[in-house]
C-alpha positions in Angstrom: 113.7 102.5 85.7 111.4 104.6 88.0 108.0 105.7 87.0 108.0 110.1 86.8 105.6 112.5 88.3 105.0 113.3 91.4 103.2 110.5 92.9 103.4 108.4 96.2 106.9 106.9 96.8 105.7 103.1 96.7 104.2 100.8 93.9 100.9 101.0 91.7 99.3 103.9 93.2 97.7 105.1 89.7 96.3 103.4 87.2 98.8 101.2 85.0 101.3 101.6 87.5 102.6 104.9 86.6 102.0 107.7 83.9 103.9 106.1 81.6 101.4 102.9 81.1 103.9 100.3 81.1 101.8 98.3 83.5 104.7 96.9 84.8 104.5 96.4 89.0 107.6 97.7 89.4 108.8 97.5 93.1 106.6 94.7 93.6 107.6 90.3 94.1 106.0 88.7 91.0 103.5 85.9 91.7 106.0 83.5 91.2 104.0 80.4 90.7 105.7 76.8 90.5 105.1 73.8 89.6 101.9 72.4 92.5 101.1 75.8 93.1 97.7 77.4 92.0 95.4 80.4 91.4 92.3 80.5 93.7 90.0 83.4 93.9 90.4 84.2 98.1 87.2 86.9 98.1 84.7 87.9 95.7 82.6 91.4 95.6 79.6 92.3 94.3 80.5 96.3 93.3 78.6 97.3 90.9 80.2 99.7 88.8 83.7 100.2 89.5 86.5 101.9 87.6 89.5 101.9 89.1 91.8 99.8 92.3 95.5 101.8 93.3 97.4 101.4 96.2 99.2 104.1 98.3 100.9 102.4 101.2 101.5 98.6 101.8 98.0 97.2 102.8 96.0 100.5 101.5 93.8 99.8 98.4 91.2 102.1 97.1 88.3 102.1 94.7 86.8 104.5 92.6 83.1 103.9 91.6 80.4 105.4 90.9 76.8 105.1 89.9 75.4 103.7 86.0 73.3 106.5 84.6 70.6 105.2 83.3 71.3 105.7 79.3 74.5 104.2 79.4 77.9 106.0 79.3 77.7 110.3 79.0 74.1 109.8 80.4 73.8 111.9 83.6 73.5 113.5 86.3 75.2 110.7 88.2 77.5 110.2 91.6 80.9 108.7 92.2 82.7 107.9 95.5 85.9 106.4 96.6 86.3 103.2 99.0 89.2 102.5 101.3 89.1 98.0 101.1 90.3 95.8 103.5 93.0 94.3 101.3 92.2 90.9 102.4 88.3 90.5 102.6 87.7 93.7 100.4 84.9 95.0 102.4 84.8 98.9 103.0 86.8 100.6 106.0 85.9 103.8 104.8 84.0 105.9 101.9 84.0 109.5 100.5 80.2 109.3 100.5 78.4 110.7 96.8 80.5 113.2 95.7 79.3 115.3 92.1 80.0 113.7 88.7 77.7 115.0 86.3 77.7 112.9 82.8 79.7 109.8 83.3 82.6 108.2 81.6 84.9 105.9 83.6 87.4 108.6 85.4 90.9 108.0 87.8 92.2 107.9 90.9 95.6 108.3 92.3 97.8 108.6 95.3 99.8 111.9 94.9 103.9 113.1 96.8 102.0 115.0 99.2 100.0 112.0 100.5 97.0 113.1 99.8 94.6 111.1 97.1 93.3 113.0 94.0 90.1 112.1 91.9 88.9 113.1 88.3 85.4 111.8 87.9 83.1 113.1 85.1 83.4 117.2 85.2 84.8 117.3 88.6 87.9 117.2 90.2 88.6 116.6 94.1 91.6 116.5 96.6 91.1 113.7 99.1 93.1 113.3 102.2 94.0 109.5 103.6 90.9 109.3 105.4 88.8 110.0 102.7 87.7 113.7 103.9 87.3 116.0 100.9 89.9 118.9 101.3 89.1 120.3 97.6 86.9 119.9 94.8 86.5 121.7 91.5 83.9 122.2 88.8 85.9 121.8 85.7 85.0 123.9 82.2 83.6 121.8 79.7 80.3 120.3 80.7 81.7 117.0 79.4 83.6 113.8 80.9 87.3 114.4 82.2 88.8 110.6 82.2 91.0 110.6 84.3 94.6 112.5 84.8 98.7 112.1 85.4 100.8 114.3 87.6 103.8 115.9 86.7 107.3 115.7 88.1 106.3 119.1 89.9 103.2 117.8 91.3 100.3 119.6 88.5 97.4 117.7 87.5 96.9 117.3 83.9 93.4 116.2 82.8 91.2 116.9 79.5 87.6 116.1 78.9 86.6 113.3 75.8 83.2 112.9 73.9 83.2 109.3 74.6 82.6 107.0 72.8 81.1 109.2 69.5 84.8 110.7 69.3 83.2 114.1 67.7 83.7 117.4 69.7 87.4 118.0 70.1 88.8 117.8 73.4 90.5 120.4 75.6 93.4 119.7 78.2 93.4 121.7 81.7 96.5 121.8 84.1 95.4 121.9 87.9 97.1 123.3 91.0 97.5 120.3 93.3 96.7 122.9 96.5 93.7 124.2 94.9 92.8 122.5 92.0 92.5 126.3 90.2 93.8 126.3 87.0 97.6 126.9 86.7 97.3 128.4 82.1 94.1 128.8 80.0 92.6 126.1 78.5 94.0 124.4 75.7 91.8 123.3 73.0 93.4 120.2 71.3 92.7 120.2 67.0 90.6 117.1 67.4 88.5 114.6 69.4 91.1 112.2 72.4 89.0 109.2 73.8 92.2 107.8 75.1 93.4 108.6 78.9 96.4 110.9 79.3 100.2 109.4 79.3 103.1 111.0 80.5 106.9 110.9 81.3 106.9 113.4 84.1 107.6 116.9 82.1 105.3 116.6 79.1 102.1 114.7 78.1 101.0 112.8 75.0 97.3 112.4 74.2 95.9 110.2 71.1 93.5 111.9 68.9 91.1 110.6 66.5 93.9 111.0 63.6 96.9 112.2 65.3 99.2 112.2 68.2 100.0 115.4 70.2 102.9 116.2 72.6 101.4 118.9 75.5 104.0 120.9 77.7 103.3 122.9 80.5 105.5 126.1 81.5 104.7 126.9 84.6 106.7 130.0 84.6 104.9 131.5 81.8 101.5 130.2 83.0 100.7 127.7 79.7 100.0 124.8 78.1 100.7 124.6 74.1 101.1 121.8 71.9 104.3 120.2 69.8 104.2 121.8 66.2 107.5 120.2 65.5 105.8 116.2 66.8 102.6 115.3 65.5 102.3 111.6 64.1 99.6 110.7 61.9 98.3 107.2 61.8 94.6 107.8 59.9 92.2 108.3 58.4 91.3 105.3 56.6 87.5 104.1 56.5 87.4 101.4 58.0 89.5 102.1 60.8 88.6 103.9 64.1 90.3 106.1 66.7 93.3 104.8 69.2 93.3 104.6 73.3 95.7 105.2 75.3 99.5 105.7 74.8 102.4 104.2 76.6 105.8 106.3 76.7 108.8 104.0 76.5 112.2 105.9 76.4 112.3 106.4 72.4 108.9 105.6 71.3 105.3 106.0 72.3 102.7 102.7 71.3 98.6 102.8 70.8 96.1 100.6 69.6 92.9 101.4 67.2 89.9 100.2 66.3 88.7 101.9 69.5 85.0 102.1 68.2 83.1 99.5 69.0 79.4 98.6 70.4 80.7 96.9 74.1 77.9 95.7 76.1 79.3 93.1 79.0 82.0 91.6 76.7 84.2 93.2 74.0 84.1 89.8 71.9 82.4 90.4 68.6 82.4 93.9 69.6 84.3 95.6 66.3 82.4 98.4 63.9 84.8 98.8 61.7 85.8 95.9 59.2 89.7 96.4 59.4 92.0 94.1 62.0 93.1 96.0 64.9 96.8 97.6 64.4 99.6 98.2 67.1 101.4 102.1 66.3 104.9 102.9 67.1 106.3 106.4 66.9 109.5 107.7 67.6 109.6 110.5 69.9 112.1 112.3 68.2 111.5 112.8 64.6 107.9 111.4 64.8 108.6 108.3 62.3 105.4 105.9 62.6 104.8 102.1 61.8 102.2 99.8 61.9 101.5 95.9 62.4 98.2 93.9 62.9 97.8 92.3 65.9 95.8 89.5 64.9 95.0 89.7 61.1 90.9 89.2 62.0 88.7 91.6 60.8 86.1 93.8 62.6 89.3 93.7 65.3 88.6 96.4 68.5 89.9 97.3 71.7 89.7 100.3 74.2 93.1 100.2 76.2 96.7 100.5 76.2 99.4 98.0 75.1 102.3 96.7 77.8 105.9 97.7 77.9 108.6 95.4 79.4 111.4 97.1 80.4 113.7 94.3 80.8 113.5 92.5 77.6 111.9 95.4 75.5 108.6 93.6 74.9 105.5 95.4 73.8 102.3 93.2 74.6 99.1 93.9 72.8 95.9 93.0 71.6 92.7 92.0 69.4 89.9 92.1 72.5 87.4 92.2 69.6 88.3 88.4 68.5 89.8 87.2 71.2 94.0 87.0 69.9 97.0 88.5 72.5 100.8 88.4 71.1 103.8 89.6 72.3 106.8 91.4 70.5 110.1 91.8 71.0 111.3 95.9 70.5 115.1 95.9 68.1 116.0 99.6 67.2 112.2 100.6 65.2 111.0 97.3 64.4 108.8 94.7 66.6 109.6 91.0 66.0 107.1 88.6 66.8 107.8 86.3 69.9 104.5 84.7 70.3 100.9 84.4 70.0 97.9 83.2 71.8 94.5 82.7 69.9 91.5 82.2 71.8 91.9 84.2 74.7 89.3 86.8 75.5 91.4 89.3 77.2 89.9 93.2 77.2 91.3 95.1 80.4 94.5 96.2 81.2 97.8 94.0 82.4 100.0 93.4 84.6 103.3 92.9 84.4 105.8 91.2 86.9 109.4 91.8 85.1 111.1 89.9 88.0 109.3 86.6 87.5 108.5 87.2 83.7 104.8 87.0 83.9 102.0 88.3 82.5 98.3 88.8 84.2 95.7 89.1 81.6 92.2 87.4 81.7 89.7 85.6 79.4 86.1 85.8 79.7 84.0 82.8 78.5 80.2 82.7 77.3 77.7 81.3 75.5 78.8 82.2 71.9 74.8 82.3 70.7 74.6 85.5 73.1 77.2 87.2 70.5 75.0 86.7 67.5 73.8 90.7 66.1 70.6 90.0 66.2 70.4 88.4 69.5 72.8 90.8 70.6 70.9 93.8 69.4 67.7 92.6 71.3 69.0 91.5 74.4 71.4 95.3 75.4 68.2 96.9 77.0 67.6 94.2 79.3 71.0 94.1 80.4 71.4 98.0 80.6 68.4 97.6 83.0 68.8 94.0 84.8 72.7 94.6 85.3 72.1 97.0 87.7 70.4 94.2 90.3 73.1 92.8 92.6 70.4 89.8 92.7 70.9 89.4 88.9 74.6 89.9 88.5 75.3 87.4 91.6 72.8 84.7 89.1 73.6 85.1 85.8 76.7 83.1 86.0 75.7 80.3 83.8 75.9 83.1 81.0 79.7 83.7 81.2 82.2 84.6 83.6 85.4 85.7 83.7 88.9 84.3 84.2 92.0 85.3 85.7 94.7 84.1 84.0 98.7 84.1 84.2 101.1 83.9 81.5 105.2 83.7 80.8 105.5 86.6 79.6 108.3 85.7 77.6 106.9 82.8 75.5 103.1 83.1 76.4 102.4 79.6 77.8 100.3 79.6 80.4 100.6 79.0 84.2 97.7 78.9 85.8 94.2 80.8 86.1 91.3 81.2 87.9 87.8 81.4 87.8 86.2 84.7 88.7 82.2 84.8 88.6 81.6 88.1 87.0 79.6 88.1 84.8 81.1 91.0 83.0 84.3 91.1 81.2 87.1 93.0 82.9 87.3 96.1 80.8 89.0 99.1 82.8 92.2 98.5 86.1 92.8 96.0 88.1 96.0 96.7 90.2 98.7 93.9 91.9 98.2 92.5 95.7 100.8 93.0 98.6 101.6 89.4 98.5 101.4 86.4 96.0 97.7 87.8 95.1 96.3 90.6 92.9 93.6 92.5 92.7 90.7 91.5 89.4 88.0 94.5 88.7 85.2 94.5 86.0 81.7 96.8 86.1 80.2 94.3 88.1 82.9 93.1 90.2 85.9 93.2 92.5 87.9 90.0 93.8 91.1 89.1 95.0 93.1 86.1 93.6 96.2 84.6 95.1 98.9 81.9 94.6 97.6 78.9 97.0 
């Protein structure tokens, strides 16, 4: 089944693979390991701090980046840019140079039907050609963070701005020419605060809210954006619980994760503010109907992206990033049946799924466990605000934790092989698949490629 909107006919080139968040590398060979073979990390960069890798044509792979206010996230002014890599050695082959960002939160990229490559970091909004030239660029309204977009079936950019990560000022949603990037219908204020990224299946979009889930169409003709009356889930308030991230659209339901509060610094282990375990939603997109189950039981559970959809078999992937727990269950008519569970494996960013070889790309950071403590936690976030920004210190603080790449069947969970990475940051945000046997790892403080060998 074929991702919607009107991106660039070949694989992964948005974020999760296509508006839909599946995650699933349709279009693209699996990794296909046997029984010898391993994972070795091929090339290693220091890129300090990174959001986002998509592909538009085989052997093209971008980056979005962008600087690290000092402050931390919604700290500003800062700049962002966009890199062209060599897919093999990952050095640059070409750069946008600064472009405008304002206050920062992690933003997208994405290759668009036209050909052209579209941005959507902090306030602003630019139209990029191949080479990297600007061709557009837009000031958006609200003088906060837009993170990120998706693109219609008729080529529009939808995109809203989020008070990340207090969740507090509601957000508003703004549809975008693709020629232009002028705004095609007047802002539409949304009831409540979104901190998770957009989804959508091509005609309308879904955005999580702090309590509630919202359906958003767009009529061109009539030149507007309104919201669902007849759709609106609820899945909160409850006290100790916390907003959701992002949805994923599967043909008769839409899933999210909450808990999405949480005090992050370099790893999401330990990282929980509220006391509840972590829960997976489900909600039927046609009379709304909405379930629950806890992904790991643990309290003080957290995470800050989507789940995973396999098409094939109808399994939903999620997790507990907060303590360290990833499970898999298998979709029949409303309900999820458990398949399998791995405990233990520190996985925070999002996956990637190969449906034709049935695995499953997720990673697990490992550190010193005394470095989670509160207190010592509490004391030490200043110094790495300030040190993590040295490429001197990043490239030597190894012995503190690193990161793993690590792949899974994705049927049963049991593990194939993995690969040390040496960020010392855990992968948080997109990494994206490779154009043969390899993939693509990204954290804040890192990007490397790993392949079969």
């Amino acid at each position: 089944m074929s991702q919607p909107g009107a991106y660039w006919p070949q694989p992964w080139t948005c974020e999760d693979g296509g508006p839909r968040r599946w995650c699933v590398a349709e279009g693209i060979s699996g990794l296909d390991l046997e029984p010898g073979e391993r994972l070795e990390t091929v090339a290693v960069r220091d890129a300090f701090a990174t959001d986002s890798l998509v592909r538009r044509d085989h052997g093209e792979l971008f980056a979005l980046r962008r600087e690290m206010p000092w402050g931390g996230p919604q700290q500003g002014p800062a700049k962002g840019w966009v890199e062209r890599l060599d897919p093999e050695t990952l050095e640059v082959t070409a750069t946008t140079g600064d472009l405008e960002c304002g206050r920062y939160w992690p933003g997208g990229v994405a290759a668009h039907a036209n050909g052209d490559l579209y941005a959507v970091l902090g306030r602003w909004a630019y139209r990029l050609d191949p080479g990297l030239t600007v061709k557009a660029r837009r000031e958006l309204p609200v003088d906060r963070p837009y993170n990120s977009f998706v693109l219609l079936d008729s080529g529009e950019l939808i995109t809203k701005d989020c008070d990340a990560p207090a969740g507090l000022a509601p957000s508003t949603v703004e549809v975008l020419d693709p020629e232009t990037l002028e705004s095609l219908a007047p802002s539409l204020p949304l009831p409540e605060p979104s901190i998770a990224r957009l989804a959508g299946d091509g005609k309308t979009v879904i955005a999580i809210g702090t309590t509630k889930v919202f359906r958003i169409v767009f009529d061109r003709d009539a030149g507007t954006l309104t919201l669902d009356d007849e759709w609106r889930p609820s899945y909160g308030p409850e006290p100790e619980r916390s907003f959701g991230w992002d949805p994923v659209i599967t043909p008769e339901h839409v899933f999210w994760m909450d808990q999405g509060q949480n005090h992050v610094d370099r790893s999401m282990l330990g990282s929980g503010d509220r006391a509840d375990p972590v829960r997976l939603w489900w909600s039927r997109l046609d009379d709304g109907t909405t379930r629950s189950l806890e992904i790991s039981g643990l309290p003080f559970g957290t995470e800050s992206n989507p789940p995973a959809y396999d098409p094939v078999e109808e399994l939903v992937i999620a997790y507990d990033a907060g303590n360290a727990v990833v499970g898999g269950w298998k979709l029949e008519g409303d309900e999820l049946l458990p398949q399998w569970r791995r405990d233990g494996l520190a996985h925070a960013g999002h996956l990637i799924l190969f449906p034709d070889t049935r695995e499953l790309v997720v990673q697990d950071f490992r550190d010193l466990a005394f470095l989670r403590r509160k207190p010592v936690r509490r004391a030490l976030r200043p110094s790495i605000d300030l040190l993590g920004k040295s490429s001197f210190v990043r490239r030597n603080s190894g012995f503190l934790g690193s990161d793993q790449v690590v792949v899974l069947d994705l049927d049963t969970g049991e593990e194939k092989a993995r690969a040390a990475v040496p960020s010392p940051s855990q992968a948080f945000l997109f990494p994206a698949p490779g154009f043969d046997r390899d993939l693509y790892y990204q954290s804040i403080s890192t990007i490397a490629r790993v392949a079969v060998t």
